[in-house]
FILUM-205562 format. One record per residue (C-alpha): residue number from 1; residue in one letter; x negated, y negated, z negated. Coordinates in Angstrom, 2 decimals. Layout:
BEGIN
NUM,a,X,Y,Z
...
//
This chain:
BEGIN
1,x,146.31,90.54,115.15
2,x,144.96,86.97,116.77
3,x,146.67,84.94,118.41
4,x,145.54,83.41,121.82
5,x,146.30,80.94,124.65
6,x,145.72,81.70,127.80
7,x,145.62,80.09,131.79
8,x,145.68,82.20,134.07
9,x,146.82,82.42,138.13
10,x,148.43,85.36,139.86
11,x,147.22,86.92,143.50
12,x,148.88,83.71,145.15
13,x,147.34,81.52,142.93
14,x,150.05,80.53,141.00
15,x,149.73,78.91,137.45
16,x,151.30,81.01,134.72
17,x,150.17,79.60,130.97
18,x,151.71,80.99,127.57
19,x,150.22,83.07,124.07
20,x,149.47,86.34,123.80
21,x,148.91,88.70,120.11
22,x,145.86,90.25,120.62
23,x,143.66,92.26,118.27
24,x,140.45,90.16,120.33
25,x,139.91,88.60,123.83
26,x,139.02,91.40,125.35
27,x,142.85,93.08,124.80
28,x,144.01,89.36,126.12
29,x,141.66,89.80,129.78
30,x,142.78,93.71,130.00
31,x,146.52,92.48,129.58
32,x,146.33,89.68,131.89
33,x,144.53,91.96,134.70
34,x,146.75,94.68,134.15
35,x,149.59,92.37,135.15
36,x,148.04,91.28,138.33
37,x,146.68,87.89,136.91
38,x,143.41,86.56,137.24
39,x,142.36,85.25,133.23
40,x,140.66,81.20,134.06
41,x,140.49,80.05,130.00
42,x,141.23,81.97,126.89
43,x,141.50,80.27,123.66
44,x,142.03,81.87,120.17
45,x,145.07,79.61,119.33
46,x,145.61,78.64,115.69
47,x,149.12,76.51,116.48
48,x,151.45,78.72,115.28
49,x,153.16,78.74,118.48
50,x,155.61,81.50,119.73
51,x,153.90,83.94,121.75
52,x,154.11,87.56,122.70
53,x,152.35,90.86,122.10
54,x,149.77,91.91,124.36
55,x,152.34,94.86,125.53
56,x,154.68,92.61,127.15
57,x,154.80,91.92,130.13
58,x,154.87,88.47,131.77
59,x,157.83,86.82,133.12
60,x,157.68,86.93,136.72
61,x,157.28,90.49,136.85
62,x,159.91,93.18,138.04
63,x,160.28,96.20,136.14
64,x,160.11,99.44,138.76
65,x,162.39,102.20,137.93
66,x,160.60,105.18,137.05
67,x,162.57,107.41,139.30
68,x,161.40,105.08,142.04
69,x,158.06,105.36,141.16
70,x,158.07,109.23,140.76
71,x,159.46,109.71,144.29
72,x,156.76,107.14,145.94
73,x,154.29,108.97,144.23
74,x,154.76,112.38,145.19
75,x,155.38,111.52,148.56
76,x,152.56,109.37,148.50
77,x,150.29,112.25,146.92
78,x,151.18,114.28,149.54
79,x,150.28,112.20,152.35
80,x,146.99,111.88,151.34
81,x,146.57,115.72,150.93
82,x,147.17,115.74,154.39
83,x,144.41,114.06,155.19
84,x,146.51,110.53,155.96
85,x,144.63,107.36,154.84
86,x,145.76,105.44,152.38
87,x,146.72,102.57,154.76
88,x,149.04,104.41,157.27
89,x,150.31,106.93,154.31
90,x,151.58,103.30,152.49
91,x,152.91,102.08,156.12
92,x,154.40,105.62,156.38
93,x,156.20,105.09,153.41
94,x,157.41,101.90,153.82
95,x,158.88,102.58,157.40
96,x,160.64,105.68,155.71
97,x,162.02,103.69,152.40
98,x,165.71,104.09,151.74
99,x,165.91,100.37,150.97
100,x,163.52,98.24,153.08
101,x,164.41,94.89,150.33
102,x,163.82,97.25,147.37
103,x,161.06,95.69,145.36
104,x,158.69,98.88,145.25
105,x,158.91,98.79,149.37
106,x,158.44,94.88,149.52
107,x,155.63,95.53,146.85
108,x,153.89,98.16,149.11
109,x,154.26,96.47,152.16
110,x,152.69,93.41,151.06
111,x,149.56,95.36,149.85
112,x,149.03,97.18,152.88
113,x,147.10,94.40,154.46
114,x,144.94,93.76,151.62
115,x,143.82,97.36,151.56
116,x,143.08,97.35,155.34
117,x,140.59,94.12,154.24
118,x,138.74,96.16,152.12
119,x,140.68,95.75,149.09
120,x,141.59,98.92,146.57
121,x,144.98,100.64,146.13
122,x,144.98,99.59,142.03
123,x,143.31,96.16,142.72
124,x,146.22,95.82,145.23
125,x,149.15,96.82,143.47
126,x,148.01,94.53,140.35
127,x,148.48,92.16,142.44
128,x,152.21,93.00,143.39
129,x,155.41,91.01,141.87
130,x,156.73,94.28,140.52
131,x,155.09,95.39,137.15
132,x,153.34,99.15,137.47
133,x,152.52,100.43,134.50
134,x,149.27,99.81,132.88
135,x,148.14,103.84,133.14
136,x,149.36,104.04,136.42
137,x,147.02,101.63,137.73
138,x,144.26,103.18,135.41
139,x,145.16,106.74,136.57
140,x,144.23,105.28,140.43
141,x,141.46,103.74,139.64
142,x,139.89,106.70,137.72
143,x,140.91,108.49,141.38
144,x,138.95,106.02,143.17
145,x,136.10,106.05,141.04
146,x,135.90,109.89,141.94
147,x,136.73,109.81,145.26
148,x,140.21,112.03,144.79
149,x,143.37,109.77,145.18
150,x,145.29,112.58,145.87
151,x,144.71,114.84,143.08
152,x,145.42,111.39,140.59
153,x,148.50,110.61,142.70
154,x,150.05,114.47,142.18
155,x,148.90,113.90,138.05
156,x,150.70,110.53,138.07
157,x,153.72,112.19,139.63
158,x,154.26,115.13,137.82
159,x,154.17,112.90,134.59
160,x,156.60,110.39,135.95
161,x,158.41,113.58,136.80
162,x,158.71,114.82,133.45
163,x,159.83,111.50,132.07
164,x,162.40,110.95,134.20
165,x,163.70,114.68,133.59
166,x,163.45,114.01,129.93
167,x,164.95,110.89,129.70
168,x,168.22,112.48,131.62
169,x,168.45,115.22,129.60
170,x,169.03,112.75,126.74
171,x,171.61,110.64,128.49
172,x,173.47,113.54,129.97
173,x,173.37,115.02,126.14
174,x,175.09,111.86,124.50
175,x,177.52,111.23,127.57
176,x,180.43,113.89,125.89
177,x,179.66,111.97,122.20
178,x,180.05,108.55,123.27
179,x,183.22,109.25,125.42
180,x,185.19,111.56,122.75
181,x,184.27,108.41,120.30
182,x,185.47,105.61,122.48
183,x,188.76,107.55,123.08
184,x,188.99,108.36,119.09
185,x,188.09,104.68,118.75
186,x,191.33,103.51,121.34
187,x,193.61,105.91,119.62
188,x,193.00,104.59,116.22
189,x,193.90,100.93,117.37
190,x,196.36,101.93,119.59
191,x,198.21,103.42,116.39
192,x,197.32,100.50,114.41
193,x,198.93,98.07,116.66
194,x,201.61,99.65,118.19
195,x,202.73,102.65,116.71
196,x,202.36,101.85,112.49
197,x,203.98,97.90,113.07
198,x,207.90,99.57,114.71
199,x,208.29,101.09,111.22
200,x,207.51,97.72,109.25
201,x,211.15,96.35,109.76
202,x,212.59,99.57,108.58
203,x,209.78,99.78,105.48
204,x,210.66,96.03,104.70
205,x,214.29,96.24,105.04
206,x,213.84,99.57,102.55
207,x,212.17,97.77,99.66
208,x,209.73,100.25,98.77
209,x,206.45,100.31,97.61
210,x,204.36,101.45,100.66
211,x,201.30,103.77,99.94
212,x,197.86,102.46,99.64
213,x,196.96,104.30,103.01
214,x,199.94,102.62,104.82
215,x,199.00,99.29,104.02
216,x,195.32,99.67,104.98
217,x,196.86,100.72,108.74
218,x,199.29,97.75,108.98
219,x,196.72,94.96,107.72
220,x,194.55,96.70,110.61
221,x,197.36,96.02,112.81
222,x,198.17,92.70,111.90
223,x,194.66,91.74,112.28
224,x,194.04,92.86,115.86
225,x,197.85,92.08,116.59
226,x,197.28,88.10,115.90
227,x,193.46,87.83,116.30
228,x,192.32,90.92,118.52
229,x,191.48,88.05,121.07
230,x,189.13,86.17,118.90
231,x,187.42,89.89,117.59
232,x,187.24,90.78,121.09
233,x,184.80,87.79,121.61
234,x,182.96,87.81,118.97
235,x,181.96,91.45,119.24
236,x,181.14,90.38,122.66
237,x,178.88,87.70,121.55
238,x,177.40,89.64,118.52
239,x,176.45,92.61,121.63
240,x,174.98,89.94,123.92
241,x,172.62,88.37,121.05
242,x,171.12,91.73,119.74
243,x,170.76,92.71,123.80
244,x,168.53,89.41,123.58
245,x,167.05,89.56,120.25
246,x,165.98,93.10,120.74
247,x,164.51,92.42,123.83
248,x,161.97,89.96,121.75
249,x,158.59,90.97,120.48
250,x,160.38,90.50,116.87
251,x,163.54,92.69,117.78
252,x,162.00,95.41,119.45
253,x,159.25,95.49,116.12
254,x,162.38,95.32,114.10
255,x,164.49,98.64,116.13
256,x,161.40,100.54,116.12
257,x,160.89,100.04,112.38
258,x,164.64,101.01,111.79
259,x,164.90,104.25,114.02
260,x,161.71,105.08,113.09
261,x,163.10,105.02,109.07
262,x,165.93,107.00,110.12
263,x,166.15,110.82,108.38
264,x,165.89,113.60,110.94
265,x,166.54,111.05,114.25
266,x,163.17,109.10,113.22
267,x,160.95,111.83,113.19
268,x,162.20,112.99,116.14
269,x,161.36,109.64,118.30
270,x,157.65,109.72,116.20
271,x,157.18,112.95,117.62
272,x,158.36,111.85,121.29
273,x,156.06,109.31,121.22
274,x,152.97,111.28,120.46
275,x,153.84,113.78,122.81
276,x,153.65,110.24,125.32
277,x,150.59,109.59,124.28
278,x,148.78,112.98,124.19
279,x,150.49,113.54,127.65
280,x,148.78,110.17,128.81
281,x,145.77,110.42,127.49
282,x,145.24,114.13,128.97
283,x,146.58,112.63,132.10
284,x,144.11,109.71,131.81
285,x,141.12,112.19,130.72
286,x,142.16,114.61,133.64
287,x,141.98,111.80,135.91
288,x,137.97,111.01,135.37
289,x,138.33,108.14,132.57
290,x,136.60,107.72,129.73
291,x,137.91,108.73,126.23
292,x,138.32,105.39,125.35
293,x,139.77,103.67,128.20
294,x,141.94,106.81,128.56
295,x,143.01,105.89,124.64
296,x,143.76,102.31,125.38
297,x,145.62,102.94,128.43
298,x,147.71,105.44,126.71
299,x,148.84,103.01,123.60
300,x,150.31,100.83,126.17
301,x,152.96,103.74,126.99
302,x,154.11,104.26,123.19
303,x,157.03,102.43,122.94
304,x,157.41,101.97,119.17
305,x,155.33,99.19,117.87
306,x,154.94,100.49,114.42
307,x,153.02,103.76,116.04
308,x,151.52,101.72,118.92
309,x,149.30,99.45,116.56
310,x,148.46,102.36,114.43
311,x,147.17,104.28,117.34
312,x,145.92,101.25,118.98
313,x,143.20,101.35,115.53
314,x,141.74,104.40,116.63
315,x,139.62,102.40,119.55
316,x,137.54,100.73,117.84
317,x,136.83,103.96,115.95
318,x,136.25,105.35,119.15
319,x,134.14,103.01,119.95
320,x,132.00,103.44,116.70
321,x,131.28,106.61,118.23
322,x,133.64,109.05,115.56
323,x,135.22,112.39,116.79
324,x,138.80,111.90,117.79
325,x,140.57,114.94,116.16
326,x,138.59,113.30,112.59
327,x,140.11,109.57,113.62
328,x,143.66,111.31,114.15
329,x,143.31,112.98,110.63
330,x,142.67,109.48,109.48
331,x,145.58,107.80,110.73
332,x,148.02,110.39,109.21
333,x,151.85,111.63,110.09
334,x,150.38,113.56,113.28
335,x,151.65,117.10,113.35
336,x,148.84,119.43,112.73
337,x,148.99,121.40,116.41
338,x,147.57,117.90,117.82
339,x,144.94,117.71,115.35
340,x,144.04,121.69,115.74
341,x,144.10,121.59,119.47
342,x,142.20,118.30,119.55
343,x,139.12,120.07,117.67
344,x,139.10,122.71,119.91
345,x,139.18,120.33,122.84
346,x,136.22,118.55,121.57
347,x,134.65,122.21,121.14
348,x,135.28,123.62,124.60
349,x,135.07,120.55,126.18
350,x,138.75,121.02,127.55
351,x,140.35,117.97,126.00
352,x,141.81,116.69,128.96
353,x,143.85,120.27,129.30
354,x,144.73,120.52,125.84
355,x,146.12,117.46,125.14
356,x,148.29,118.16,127.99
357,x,149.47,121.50,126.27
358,x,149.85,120.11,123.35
359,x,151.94,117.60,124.63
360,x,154.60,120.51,126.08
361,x,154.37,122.21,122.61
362,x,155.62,119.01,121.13
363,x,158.15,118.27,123.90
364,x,159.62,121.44,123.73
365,x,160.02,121.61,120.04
366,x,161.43,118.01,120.02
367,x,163.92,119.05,122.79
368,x,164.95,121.64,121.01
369,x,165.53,120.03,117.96
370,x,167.37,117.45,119.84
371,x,169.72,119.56,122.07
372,x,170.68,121.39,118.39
373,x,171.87,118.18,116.88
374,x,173.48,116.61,119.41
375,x,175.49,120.40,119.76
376,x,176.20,119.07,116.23
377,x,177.41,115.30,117.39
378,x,180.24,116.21,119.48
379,x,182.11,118.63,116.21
380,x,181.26,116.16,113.89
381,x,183.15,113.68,116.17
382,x,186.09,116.13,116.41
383,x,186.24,116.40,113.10
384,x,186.06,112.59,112.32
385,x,189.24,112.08,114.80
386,x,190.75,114.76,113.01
387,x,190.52,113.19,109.88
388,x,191.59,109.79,111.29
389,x,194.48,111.16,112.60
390,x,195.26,112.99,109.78
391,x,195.11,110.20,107.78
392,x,197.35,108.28,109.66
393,x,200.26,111.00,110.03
394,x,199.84,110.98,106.13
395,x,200.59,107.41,105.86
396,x,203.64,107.40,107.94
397,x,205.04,110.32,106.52
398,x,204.58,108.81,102.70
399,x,205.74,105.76,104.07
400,x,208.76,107.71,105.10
401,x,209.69,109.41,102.13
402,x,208.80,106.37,100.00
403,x,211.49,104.19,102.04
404,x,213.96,107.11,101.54
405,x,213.71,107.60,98.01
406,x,214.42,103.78,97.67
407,x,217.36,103.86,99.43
408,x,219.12,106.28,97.98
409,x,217.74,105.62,94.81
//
């Protein structure tokens, strides 16, 4: 990828001047636009100079639950297949918001005038100080192009409404884990530090020679005992920076790599994220765009950078005028349904649809897969505590019998 500098001004004409990673200009000007700035002077910038990927967004810009979005685009959708203009449906919405300082509402409200000047819905919300996502605002333009809003906005929702479902299922699926291993985790320490150091004056005083197992527990003890403080803060520290270095260009290249490498769990996310992408790009397709704006829209949704910049190579394959299905054979590790269905989708001339489908086939499985190994995670974790436990009732108890047989040997 290039590197290149940019100037460029926002819809209030503010100055905003950094790098962007590009594979050419043309990414840099669709990046830029897509974020509500206006591109004055792009340079290909040889300086070496930190900069991020043309997937980032700018600082400045608010990131909009998706939740949020969802629910302002169905209701939104459904206004206008009412037969409300855009105008009043927007002012409808914004007198209605549950939160008239939420950012979306603020957002909204502040575009309503421009769109009563003449101005369009996605021109307007690139605009905004809230970031929309880059097929969002594609998905409404492709409805303005074709003169159906409506039937975009009900598309745009019913993805967004997916997402969000997904995305809980996930959460609500790791909740049990992650509290049965914090309370494991408290136990365990609680032992160490309270429970294993009352018997070291009656080990000492004994004169025996404590098991292997024993001593592992009271150094554990000792340690959090005199510097749990210090450990406390430097886990706290260590949390913050990866929260920060992850949140880089670098870090998030770096996570991706590393979950993506991971047995079982990494092909799982791979597969999540082409499912995002066929989803989009059906979406996009279904919408009225092009193949190949549909395909660059949709890379911006994959969240693994590994995967995005593969899939990101298939545009200018696209635009060398090559079949899709033969370009996806060509980048490899898809899973042959999308490859199949693609084909057929070229054939029929149903792409749009397919994709789509093939998206749910791949969700479903993926779910499936998912829900059976986190059924898995919260056993394994009983069975890890058990073994803790265990462990640590063995090392008292030989601790016990070793400090009797001393004394009365």
């Amino acid at each position: 990828m290039l590197r290149f500098s940019f100037n460029a001004v926002d819809g209030e004409g503010k100055q905003q001047k950094g790098y962007l990673d590009a594979e050419n200009e043309a990414r840099v000007v669709e990046h830029l636009r897509a974020q509500g700035f206006f591109p004055v002077e792009i340079r290909e910038d040889k300086t070496g100079r930190q900069s991020v990927t043309a997937n980032t967004r700018l600082r400045g810009k608010k990131k909009i639950p998706l939740a949020d979005l969802r629910d302002f685009t169905k209701s939104f959708g459904f206004l206008l297949s009412s037969g409300v203009d855009i105008p009043t449906s927007l002012k409808l919405l914004v007198d209605t918001g549950e939160s008239a300082k939420s950012p979306l509402v603020q957002a909204i409200e502040r575009s309503i005038d421009r769109i009563r000047k003449g101005e369009s819905l996605s021109a307007s919300l690139l605009k905004a100080d809230i970031e929309f996502p880059g097929f969002y605002i594609s998905m409404l333009k492709a409805g303005e192009l074709v003169g159906d809003l409506a039937q975009s906005a009900k598309l745009l929702s019913d993805y967004l409404d997916l997402t969000v479902k997904n995305r809980e299922k996930i959460k609500s699926a790791l909740i049990y884990p992650a509290i049965l291993s914090a309370v494991a985790f408290s136990t365990l320490i609680f032992f160490c530090i309270f429970v294993i150091p009352s018997f070291r004056p009656f080990l000492e005083t004994s004169g025996a020679e404590l098991p292997f197992f024993t001593e592992i527990f009271l150094w554990i003890g000792d340690v959090m005992s005199n510097y749990g403080m210090y450990l406390l803060v430097f886990i706290m520290a260590l949390i913050l920076i990866s929260i920060r270095f992850f949140a880089t260009p670098r870090g998030k290249e770096v996570l991706s790599t590393f979950l993506l490498g991971l047995p079982v769990i990494g092909r799982l996310i791979e597969k999540s994220e082409i499912a995002r992408f066929c989803r989009t790009t059906g979406a996009l397709l279904h919408g009225g765009l092009p193949l190949l704006e549909a395909v660059t829209n949709a890379c911006d949704v994959v969240q693994s950078t590994s995967l995005r910049l593969k899939l990101s190579s298939a545009k200018e394959e696209l635009r060398r005028g090559r079949k899709f299905s033969d370009i996806l054979i060509k980048l490899g590790g898809m899973p042959n349904i999308v490859i199949e269905l693609t084909k057929v989708g070229e054939a029929t001339g149903r792409l749009a649809y397919l994709l789509q489908d093939t998206a749910g086939l791949i969700e479903e499985d993926v779910q499936r897969k998912a829900e059976r190994l986190t059924s898995l995670l919260g056993p394994g974790i009983t069975v890890v505590i058990g073994l803790g436990i265990g462990l640590f009732v063995i090392s008292v108890i030989l601790a016990i019998y070793s400090a009797n047989d001393a004394i009365f040997l």
